[in-house]
SERO-4910 file (N, C-alpha, C, O; in steps of 0.05 Angstrom, whole numbers):
BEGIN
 pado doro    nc1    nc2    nc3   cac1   cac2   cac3    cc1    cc2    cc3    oc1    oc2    oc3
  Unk    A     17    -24      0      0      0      0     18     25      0     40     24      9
  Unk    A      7     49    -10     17     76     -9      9     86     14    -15     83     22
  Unk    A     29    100     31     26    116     53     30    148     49     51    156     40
  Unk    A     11    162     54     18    194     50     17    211     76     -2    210     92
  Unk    A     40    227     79     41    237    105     35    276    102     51    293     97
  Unk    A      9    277    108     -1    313     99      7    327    121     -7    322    141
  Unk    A     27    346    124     35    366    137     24    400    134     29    411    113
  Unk    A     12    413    151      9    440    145     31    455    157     40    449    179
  Unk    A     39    473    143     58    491    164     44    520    159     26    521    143
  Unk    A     49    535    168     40    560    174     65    578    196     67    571    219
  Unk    A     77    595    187    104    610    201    114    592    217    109    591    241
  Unk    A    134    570    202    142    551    213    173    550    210    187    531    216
  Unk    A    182    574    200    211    572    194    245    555    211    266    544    202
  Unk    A    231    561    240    242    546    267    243    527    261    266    518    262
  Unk    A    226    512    253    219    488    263    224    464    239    223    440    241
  Unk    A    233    483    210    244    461    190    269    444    188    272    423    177
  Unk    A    287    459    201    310    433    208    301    416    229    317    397    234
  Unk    A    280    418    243    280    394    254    251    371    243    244    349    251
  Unk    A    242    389    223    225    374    208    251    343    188    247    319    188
  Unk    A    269    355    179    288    350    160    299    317    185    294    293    181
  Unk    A    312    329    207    322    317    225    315    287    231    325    264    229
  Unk    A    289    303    242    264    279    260    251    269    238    256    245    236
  Unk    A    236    277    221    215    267    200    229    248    185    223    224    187
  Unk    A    253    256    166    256    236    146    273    209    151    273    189    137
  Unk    A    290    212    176    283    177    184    266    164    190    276    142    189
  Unk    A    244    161    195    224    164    209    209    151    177    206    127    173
  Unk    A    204    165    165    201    159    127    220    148    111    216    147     87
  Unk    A    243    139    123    259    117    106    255     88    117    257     68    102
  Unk    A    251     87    143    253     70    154    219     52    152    214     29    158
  Unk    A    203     74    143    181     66    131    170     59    108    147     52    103
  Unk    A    186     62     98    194     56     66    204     29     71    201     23     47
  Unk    A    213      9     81    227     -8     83    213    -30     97    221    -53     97
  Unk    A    187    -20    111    176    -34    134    146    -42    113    134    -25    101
  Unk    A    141    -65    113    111    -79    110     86    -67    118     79    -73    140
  Unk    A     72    -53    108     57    -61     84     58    -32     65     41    -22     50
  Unk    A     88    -21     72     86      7     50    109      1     30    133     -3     33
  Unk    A     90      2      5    106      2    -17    123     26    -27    145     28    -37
  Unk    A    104     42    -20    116     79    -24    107     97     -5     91     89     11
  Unk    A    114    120     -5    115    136     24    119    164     12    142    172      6
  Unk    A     99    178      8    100    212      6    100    228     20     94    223     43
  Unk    A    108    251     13    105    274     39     95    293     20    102    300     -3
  Unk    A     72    301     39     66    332     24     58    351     54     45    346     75
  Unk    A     76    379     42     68    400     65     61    416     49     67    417     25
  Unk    A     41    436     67     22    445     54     35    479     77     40    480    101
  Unk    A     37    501     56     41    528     64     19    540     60     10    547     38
  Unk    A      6    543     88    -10    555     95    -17    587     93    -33    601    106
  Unk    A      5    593     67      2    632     66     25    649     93     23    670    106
  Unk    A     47    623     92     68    636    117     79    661    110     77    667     86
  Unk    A     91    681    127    105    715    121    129    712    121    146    726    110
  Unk    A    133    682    140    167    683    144    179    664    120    168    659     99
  Unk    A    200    658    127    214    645    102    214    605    100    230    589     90
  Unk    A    187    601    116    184    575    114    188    564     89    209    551     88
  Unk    A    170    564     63    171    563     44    197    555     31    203    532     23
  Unk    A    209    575     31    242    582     22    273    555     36    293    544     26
  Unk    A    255    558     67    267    536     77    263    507     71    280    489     70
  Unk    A    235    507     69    232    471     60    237    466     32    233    443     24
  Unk    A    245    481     18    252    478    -10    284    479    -19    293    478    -42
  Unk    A    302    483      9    324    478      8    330    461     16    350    450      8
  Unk    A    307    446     46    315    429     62    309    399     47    323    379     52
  Unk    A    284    398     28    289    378     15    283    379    -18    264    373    -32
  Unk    A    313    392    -24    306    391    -50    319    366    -64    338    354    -53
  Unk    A    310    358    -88    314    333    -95    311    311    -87    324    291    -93
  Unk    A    287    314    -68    280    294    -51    244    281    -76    223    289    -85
  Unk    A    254    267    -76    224    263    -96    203    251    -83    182    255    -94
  Unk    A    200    231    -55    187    229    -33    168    258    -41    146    249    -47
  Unk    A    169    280    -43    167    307    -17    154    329    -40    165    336    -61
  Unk    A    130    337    -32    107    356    -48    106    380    -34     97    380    -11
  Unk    A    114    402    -43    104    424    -22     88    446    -41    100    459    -58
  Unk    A     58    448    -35     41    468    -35     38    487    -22     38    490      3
  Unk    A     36    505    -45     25    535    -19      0    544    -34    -11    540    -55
  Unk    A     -1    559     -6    -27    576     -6    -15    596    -11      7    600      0
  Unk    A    -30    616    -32    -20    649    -35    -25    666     -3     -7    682      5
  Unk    A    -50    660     13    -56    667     32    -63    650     51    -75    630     44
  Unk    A    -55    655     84    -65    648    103   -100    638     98   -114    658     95
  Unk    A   -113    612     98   -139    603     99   -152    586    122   -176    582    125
  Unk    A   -123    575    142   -130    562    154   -129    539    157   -136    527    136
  Unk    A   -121    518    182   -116    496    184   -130    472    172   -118    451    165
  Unk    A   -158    477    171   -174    459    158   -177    461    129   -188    442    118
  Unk    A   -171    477    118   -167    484     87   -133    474     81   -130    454     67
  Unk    A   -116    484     88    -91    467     96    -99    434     88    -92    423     67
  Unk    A   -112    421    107   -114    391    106   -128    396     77   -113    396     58
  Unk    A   -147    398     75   -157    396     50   -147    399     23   -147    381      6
  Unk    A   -141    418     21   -109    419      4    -88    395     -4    -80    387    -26
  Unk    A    -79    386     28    -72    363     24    -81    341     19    -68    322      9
  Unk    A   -108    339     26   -121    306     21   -129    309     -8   -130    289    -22
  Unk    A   -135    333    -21   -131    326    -52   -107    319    -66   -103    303    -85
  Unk    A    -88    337    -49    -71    325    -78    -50    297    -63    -31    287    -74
  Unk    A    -56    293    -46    -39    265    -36    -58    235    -47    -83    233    -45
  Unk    A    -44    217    -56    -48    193    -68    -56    173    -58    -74    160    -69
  Unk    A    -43    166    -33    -47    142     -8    -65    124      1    -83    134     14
  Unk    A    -65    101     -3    -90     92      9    -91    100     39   -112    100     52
  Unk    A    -64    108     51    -70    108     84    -60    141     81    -43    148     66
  Unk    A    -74    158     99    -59    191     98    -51    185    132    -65    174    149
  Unk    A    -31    194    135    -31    201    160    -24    241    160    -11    255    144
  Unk    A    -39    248    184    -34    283    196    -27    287    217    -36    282    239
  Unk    A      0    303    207     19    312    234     26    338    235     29    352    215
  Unk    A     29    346    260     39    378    268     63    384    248     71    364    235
  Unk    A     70    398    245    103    415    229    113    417    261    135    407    262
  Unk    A    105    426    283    120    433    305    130    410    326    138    416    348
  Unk    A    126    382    314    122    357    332    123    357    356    140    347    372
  Unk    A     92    374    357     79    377    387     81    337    397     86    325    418
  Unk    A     75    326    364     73    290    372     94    282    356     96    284    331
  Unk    A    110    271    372    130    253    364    133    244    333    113    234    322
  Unk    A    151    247    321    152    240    296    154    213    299    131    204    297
  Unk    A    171    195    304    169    174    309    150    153    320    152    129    320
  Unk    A    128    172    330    105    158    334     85    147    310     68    130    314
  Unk    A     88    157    293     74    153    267     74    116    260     55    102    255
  Unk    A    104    108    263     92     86    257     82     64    282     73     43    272
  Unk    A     83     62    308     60     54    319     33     61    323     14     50    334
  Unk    A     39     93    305      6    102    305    -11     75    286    -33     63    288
  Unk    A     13     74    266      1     56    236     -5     37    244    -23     25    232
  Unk    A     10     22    277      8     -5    267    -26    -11    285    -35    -33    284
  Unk    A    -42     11    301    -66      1    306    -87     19    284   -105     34    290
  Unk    A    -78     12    261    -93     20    235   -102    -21    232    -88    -30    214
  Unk    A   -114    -36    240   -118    -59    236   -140    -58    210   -143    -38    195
  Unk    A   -152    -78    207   -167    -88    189   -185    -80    188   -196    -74    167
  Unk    A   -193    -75    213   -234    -73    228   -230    -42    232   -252    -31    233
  Unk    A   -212    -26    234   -197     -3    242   -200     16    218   -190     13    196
  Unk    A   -218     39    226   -216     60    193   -203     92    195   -196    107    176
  Unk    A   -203     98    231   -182    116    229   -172    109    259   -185     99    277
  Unk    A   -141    118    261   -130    121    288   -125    150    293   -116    167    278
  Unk    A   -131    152    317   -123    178    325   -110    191    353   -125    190    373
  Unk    A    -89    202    355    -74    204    373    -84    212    398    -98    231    393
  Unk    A    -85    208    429    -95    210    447    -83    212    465    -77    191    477
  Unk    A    -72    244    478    -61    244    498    -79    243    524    -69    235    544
  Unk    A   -102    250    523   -118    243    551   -131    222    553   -155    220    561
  Unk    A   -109    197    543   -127    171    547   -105    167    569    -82    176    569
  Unk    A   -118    149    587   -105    140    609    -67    141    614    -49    147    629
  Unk    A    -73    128    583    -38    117    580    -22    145    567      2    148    568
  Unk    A    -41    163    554    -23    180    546    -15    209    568    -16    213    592
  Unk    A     -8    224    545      2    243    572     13    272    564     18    272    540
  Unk    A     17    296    577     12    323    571     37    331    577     40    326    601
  Unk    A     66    345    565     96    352    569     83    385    570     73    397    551
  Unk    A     85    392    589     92    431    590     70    446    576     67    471    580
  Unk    A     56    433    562     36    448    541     23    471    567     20    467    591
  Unk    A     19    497    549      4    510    560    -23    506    573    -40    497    559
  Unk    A    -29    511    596    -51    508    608    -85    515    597   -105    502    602
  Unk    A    -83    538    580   -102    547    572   -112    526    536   -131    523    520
  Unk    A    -89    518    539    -95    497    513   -109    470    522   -123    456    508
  Unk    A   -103    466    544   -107    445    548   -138    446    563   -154    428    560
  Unk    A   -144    469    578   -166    468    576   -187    465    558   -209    454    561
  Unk    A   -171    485    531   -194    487    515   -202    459    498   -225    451    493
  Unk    A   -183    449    493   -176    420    479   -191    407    495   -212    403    484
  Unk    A   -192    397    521   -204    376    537   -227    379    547   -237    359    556
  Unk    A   -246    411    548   -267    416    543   -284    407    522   -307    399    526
  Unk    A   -271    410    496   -281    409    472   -289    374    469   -309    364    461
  Unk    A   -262    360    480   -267    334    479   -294    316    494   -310    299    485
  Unk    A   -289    328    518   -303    325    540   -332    320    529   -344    299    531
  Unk    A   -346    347    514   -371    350    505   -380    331    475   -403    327    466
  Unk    A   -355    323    465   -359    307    444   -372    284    449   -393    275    440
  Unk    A   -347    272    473   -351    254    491   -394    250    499   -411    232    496
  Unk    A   -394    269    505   -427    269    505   -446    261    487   -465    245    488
  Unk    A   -436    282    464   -456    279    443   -450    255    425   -470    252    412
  Unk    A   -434    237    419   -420    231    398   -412    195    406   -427    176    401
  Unk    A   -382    194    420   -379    173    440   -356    172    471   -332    176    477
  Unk    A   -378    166    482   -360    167    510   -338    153    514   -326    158    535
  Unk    A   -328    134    498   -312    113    502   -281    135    490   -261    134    504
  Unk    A   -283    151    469   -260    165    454   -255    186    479   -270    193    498
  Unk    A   -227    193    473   -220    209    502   -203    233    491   -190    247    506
  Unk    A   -205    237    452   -190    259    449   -201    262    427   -202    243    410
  Unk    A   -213    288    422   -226    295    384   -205    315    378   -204    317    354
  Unk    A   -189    330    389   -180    349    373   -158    346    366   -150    361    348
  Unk    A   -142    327    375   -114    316    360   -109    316    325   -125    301    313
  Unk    A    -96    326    313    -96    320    289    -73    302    275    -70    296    251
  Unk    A    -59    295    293    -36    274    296    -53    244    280    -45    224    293
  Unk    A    -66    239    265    -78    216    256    -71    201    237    -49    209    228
  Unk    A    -82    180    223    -78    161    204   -112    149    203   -125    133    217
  Unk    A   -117    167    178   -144    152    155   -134    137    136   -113    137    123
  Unk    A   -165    118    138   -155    102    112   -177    120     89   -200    129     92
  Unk    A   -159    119     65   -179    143     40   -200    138     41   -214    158     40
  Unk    A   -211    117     43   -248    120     29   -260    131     57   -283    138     51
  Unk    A   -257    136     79   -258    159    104   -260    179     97   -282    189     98
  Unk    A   -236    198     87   -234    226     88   -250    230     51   -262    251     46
  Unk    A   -248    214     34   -273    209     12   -298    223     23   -309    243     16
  Unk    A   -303    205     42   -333    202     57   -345    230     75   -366    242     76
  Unk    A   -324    232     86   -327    255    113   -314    273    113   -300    280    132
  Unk    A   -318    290     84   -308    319     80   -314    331     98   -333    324    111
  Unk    A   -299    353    105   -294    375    125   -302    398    105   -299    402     80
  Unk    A   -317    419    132   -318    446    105   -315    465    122   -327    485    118
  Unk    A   -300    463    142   -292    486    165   -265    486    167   -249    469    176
  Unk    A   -261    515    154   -229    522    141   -209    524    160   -185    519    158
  Unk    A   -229    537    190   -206    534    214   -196    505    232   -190    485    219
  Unk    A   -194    504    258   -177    486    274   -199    464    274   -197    440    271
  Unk    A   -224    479    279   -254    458    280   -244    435    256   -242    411    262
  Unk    A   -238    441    233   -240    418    214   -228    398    216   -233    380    201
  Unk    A   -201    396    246   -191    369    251   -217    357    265   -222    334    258
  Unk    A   -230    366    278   -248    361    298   -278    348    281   -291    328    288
  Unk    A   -283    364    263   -308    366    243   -301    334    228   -320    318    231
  Unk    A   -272    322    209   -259    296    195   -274    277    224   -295    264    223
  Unk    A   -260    280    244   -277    249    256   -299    256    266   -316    242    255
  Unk    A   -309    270    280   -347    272    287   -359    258    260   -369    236    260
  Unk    A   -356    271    244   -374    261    218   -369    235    206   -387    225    194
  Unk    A   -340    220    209   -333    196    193   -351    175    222   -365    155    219
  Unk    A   -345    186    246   -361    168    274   -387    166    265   -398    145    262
  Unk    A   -402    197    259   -432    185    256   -433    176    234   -457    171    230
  Unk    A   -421    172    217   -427    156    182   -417    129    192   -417    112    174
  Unk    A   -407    117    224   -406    100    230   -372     81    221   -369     57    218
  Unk    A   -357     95    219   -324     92    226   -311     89    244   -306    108    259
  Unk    A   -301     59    248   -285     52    264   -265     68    275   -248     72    258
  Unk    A   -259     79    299   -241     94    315   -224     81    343   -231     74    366
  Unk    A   -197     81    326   -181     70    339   -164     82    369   -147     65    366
  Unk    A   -157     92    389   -133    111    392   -116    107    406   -118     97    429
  Unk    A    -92    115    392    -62    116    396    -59    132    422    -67    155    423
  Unk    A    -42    117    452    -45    136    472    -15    150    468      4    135    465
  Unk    A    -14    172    466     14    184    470     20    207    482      4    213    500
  Unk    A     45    227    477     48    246    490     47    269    477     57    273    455
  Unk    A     32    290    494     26    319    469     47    335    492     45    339    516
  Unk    A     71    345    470     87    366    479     82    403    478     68    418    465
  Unk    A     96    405    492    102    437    477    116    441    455    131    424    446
  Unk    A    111    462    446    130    465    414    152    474    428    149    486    450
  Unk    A    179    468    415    205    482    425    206    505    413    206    521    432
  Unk    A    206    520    385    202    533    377    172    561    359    150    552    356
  Unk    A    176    577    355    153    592    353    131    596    361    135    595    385
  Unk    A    100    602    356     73    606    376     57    592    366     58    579    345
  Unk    A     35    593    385     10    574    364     -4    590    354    -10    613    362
  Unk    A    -14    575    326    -30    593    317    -63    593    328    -79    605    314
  Unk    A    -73    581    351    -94    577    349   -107    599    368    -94    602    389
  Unk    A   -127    612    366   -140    639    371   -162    626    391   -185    625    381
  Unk    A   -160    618    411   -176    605    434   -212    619    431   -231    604    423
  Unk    A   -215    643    437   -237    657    439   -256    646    404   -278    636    401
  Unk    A   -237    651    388   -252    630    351   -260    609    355   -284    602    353
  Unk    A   -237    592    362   -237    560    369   -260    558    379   -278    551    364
  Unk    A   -266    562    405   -284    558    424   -322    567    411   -344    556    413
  Unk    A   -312    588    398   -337    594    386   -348    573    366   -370    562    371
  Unk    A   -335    569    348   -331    553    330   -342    512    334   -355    496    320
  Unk    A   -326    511    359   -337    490    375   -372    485    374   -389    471    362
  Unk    A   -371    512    401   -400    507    410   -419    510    383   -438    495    387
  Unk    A   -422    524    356   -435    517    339   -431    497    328   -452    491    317
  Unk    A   -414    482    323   -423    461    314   -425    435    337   -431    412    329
  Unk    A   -423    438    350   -430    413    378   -462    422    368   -474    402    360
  Unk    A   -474    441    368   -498    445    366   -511    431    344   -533    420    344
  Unk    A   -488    433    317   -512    420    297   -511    388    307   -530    372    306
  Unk    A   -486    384    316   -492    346    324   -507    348    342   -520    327    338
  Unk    A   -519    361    366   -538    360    390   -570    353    363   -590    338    364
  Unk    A   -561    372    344   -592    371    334   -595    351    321   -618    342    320
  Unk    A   -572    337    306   -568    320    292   -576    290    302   -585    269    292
  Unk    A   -567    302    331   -569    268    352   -603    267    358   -614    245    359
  Unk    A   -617    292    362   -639    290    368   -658    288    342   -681    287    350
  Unk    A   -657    287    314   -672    286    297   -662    256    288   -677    239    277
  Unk    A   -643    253    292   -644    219    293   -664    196    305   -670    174    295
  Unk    A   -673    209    333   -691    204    356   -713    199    332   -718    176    326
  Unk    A   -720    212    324   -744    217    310   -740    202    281   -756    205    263
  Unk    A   -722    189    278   -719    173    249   -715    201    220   -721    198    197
  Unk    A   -705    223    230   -704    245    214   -672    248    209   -667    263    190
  Unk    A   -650    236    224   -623    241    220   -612    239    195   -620    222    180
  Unk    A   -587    258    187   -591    254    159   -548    268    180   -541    275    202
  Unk    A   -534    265    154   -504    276    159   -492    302    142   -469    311    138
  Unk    A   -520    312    133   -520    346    116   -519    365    139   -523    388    133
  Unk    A   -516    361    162   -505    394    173   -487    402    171   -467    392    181
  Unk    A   -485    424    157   -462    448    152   -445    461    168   -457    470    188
  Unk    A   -424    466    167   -407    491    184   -407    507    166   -394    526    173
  Unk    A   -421    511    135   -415    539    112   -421    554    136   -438    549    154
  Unk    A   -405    573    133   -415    604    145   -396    612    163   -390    636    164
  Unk    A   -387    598    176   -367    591    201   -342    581    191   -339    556    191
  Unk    A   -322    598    183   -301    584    172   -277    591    182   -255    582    174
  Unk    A   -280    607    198   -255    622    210   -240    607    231   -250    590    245
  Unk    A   -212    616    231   -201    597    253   -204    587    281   -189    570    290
***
């Protein structure tokens, strides 16, 4: 099988020699390992100001593995993925930070509970076994809030939606387009592939701090962003009740980060 690994960066200039460093052993050594015949990389420039761009095109040039798209403009993390899930090939995608908030090297035990019965894995630091390095406090609230309420509407058994550290298998992210351009759209890919009824696996691991540069995520958006759409699944879960459930609710309108 083809494995494709979709990266967004966004003012990530810091952080590309250690993309170079950590990442591409990590992808040779996967290249070599059962059941990947081939192994892509595509990062996707999110409309950066600094000289990311400039850097990943020195750092792997002539690397034929390695795709880098840009965006003319900043659009957003969930537009970012999307970007990438078109133009990557893979039957399996996996999505990882540029700042390896998650372990590069975790990727391939993320793969190996990609099983049979298995249609996406997804990284989980507030599952029992996993675990939280320095991360800011206010992130972690907002992240484990968000989860928390998923947890409600959706399934109690999952213990992390907002990770984007994952591995789909294609006819998934086929299925369970995203149309929310901001952070929501890592969040928006599994809510929607769960209620179209997709196996969800998760990988327990460790969510770090970035060593280098800020986050881009705008807490007060995020959070907004959340509670409307937790809302259309609240409505979604309750018109189901009624034999009316259908998987057409929208985030159009709400696209901001």
């Amino acid at each position: 099988m083809k494995l494709s690994i979709v990266i967004p960066c966004y003012n990530e200039a810091l952080n590309v020699p250690g993309l170079k460093k950590d990442l591409w052993p990590v992808v040779q050594d996967l290249k070599k390992t059962s059941p990947w015949s081939e192994v892509e990389v595509i990062f996707v420039d999110d409309g950066s100001k600094d000289e990311t761009v400039e850097l990943l095109r020195r750092a792997f040039e002539g690397f034929s593995e390695v795709t880098l798209l840009r965006h003319p403009q900043n659009q957003g993390l969930g537009a970012a993925l999307r970007t990438g899930f078109e133009a990557c090939t893979g039957d399996v995608v996996v999505t990882t930070d540029s700042d390896a908030t998650y372990a590069f090297s975790e990727i391939p035990p993320l793969l190996n509970r990609l099983t049979k019965d298995v249609d996406i894995v997804t990284a989980s630091p507030y599952h029992p076994d996993g675990g939280i390095d320095n991360v800011p406090r206010y992130r972690i609230f907002l992240s484990k809030g968000a989860s928390a309420m998923y947890r409600v509407l959706v399934n109690p058994k999952l213990h992390t939606y907002t990770s984007m550290f994952r591995a789909y298998r294609r006819p998934v992210l086929v299925k369970a387009r995203h149309e929310h351009n901001g952070f929501l759209g890592v969040t928006e890919i599994l809510v929607r592939a769960m209620l179209d009824g997709a196996k969800v696996a998760e990988h327990p691991c460790r969510l770090r701090v970035r060593h280098y540069g800020q986050s881009k995520a705008k807490v007060a958006s995020i959070t907004r962003s959340h509670l409307k759409f937790q809302g259309r699944v609240l409505l979604y879960r309750l018109s189901s009740l009624v034999g009316r459930g259908h998987l057409s609710f929208t985030t159009k309108g709400n696209r901001g980060q």
